[in-house]
N, C-alpha and C positions, 0 to 999 in steps of 0.2 A: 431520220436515223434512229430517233426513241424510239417513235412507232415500232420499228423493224427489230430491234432490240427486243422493247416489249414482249412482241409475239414470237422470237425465237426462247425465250428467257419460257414464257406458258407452254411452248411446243415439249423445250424441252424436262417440265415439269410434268406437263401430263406422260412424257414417256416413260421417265423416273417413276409415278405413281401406279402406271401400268404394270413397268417390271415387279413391282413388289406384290402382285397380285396372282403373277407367274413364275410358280417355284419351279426347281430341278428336283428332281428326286433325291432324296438323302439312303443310306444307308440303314438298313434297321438290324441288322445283323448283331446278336451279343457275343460276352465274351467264348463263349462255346462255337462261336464261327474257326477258332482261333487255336482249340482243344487237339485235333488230330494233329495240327502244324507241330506243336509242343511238345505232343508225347509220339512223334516221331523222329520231330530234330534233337530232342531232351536239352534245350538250355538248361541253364542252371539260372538260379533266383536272380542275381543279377543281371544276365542277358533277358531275360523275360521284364524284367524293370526296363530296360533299355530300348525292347522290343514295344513294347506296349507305351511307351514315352515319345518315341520315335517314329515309329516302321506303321504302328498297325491303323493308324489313322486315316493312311492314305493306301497301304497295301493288305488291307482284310475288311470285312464287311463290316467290322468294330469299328465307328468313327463315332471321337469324341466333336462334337462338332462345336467352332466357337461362336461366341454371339453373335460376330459378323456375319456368321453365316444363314442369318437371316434378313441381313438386305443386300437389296440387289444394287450395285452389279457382283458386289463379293461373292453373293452366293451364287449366280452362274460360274464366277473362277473358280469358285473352291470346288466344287461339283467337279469342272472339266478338269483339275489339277487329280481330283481322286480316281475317276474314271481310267482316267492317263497312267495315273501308279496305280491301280488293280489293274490295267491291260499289260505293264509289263511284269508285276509279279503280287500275288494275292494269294495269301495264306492263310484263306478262308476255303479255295478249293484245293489245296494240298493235296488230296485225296485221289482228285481226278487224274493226278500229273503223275507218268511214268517214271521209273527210275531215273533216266538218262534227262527227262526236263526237270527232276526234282535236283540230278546237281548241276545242271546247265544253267538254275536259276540262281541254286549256293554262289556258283562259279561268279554269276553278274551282280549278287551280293557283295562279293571279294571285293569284286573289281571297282565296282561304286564308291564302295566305303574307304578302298583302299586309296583310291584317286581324289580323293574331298567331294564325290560330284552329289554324294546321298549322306546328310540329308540334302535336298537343293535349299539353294540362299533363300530362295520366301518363303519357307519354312524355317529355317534358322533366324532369320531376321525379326519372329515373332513367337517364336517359342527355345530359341536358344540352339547353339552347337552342340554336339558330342564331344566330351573333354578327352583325352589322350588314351585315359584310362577304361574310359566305353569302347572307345574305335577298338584298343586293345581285344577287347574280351570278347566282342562283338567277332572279331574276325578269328580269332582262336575256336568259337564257339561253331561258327559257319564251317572252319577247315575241318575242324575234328567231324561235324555232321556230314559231310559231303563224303567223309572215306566208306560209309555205309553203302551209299547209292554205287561209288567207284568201284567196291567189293562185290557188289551187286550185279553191276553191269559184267564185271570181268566173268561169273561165277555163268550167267546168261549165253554168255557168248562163247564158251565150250561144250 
C-alpha cells in the first residue's frame, strides 16, 4: 500500500510540474483596449474606478492578472473564467457591436448587477463586493448609456 501511495504521490507530482510548463494564453491588451468603450458610454470618474476595479479584468483585454495566475491549475481557471466573461461581454471590441447589441449587452449589464449575479462569488471572494453605493452609480451609469443606443435604434427603424 506505501508502494502504491508512493507512486501515485510522483505521478501526481510529475503532472503538477508538467502543468506549470504549459501556460494559457493571457491577455496583452492595455488600457487603450478600453478607450472607444468610455468615450462612447461616457462614465464618469467614479464608474470608470469601478469599471476598471471590477469589470475590466475579466471583460476587456486589460487583465490585471494576480500572481496566482501563474500556477497551475489557477492559471487554467483564471484563463477559462476570462475567456467566459469576454465571450459574454468585452469592451475591448465595442467598436464591432451594433447598436441594438451595444444595449442588449447594457441591458445584461442591468440585469447582472442588478440581480447580485456580477460580480460572481470567486471574484468577490478575493478581491472584494461592490458596496451599495458602486452598484448605485454603476447601474445609473449603464441606464442613462443605453438610452443613446434606444434613440438610435428608434431613429433606424423609421
Amino acid at each position: 500500500m506505501k508502494k502504491i501511495s508512493k507512486y501515485i504521490f510522483i505521478l501526481l507530482l510529475t503532472v503538477f510540474v508538467i502543468m506549470q510548463c504549459i501556460r494559457p494564453d493571457k491577455n496583452s491588451g492595455g488600457y487603450e483596449s478600453v478607450v472607444v468603450f468610455e468615450a462612447d458610454t461616457k462614465p464618469s470618474v467614479e464608474v470608470v474606478a469601478i469599471l476598471k476595479e471590477n469589470c475590466y479584468d475579466c471583460h476587456s483585454n486589460q487583465t490585471r492578472y494576480p500572481w496566482y495566475a501563474e500556477v497551475a491549475p489557477f492559471s487554467y481557471w483564471l484563463a477559462n473564467h476570462i475567456e467566459h466573461g469576454q465571450g459574454h461581454f468585452n469592451v475591448s471590441v465595442w467598436e464591432s457591436y451594433s447598436a441594438k447589441k451595444k444595449d442588449h449587452k447594457l441591458e445584461e449589464l442591468l440585469e447582472m448587477v442588478e440581480e447580485g449575479e456580477m460580480p460572481l462569488d470567486s471574484y468577490t471572494w478575493l478581491h472584494g463586493d461592490l458596496k451599495e453605493q458602486e452598484v448605485k452609480l454603476l447601474l445609473q451609469w449603464a441606464t442613462l448609456a443605453r438610452l443613446q443606443y434606444v434613440k438610435e435604434l428608434k431613429l433606424s427603424s423609421k
